[in-house]
Structure formats: structure tokens, C-alpha cells
N, C-alpha and C positions, 0 to 999 in steps of 0.2 A: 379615357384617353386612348384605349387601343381600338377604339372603335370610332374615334374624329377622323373627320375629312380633312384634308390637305386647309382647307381655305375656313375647317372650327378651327383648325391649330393656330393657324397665322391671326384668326380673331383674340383667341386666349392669348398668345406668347409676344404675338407683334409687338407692342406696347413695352413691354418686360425687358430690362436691361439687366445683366447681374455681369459681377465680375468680382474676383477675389486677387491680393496682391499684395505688393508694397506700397509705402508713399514716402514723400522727402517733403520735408518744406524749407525754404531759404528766404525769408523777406515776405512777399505776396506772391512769389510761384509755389505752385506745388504739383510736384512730379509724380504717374502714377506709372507704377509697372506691374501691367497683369500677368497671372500665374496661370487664374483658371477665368475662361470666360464663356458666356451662353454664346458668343461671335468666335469659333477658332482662329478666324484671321487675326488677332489681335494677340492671341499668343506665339510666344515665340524668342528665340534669343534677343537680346538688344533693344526691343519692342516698348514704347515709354509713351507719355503723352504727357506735357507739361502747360499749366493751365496758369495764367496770373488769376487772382481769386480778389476779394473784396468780402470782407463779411460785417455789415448795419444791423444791428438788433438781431431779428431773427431770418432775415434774407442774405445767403449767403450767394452773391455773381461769380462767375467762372468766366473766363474766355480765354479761347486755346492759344496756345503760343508756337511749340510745336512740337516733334515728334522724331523719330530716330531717321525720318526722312528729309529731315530741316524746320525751317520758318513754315509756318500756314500761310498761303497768298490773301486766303481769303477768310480768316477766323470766323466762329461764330463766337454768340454767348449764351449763357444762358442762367435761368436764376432758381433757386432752389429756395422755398418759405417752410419754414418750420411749424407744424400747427401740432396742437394740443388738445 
């Protein structure tokens, strides 16, 4: 690692999401608030991100709602499979 290039690093890490936190759940939203994240922009006081979710078997949907800046104009989603 002390010896990667700007553009091995962004190859290994680009891809890589991590974040450490809290969560809430109430109904099908669930609220996350990070503590620690590979992104610093996402830490910070008041900082949240609330997602309605869906969970079928082993496919769990997410789609944002929104965040301590309001509604999302334009949500995405996304889906997560559980494999074994």
C-alpha cells in the first residue's frame, strides 16, 4: 500500500463502502446515522440518511427517502442478495 499509485488506490478502494453507526427502524423506513465513514463528508452532527426498505426472502430493496437536507428530488434504489 505505501507504494500504490494514486489511480492502484482508487482500483482497490473505489468499489469499497464502509461506514460505522447507529440505526432506527419504524414501519419500512430505516434511519442510518454514521459515526465513522471511509466518505468524511457524511460524518458530522445531525448527518442521517433514511431509506424505506422492503425485504422478500433473501433480497433486501432500499430506496432513499431522505436526509437532514430534506426529501430526495430524485431517489435511487438499490438491492442487496444474500448469498451463501
Amino acid at each position: 500500500m505505501a507504494k500504490a499509485s494514486a489511480d492502484e488506490l482508487r482500483a482497490a478502494w473505489g468499489p469499497f463502502v464502509a461506514e460505522g453507526g447507529t440505526y432506527e427502524v419504524a414501519g419500512n423506513l430505516i434511519t442510518m446515522r454514521p459515526i465513522a465513514s471511509k466518505n468524511p463528508a457524511v460524518m458530522g452532527p445531525g448527518v442521517f440518511i433514511t431509506y424505506s426498505y422492503k425485504l422478500e426472502g433473501d433480497t433486501l430493496s432500499l430506496t432513499q427517502q431522505r436526509n437532514q437536507n430534506g426529501p430526495f428530488p430524485n431517489p435511487f434504489s438499490f438491492k442487496a442478495v444474500r448469498v451463501e
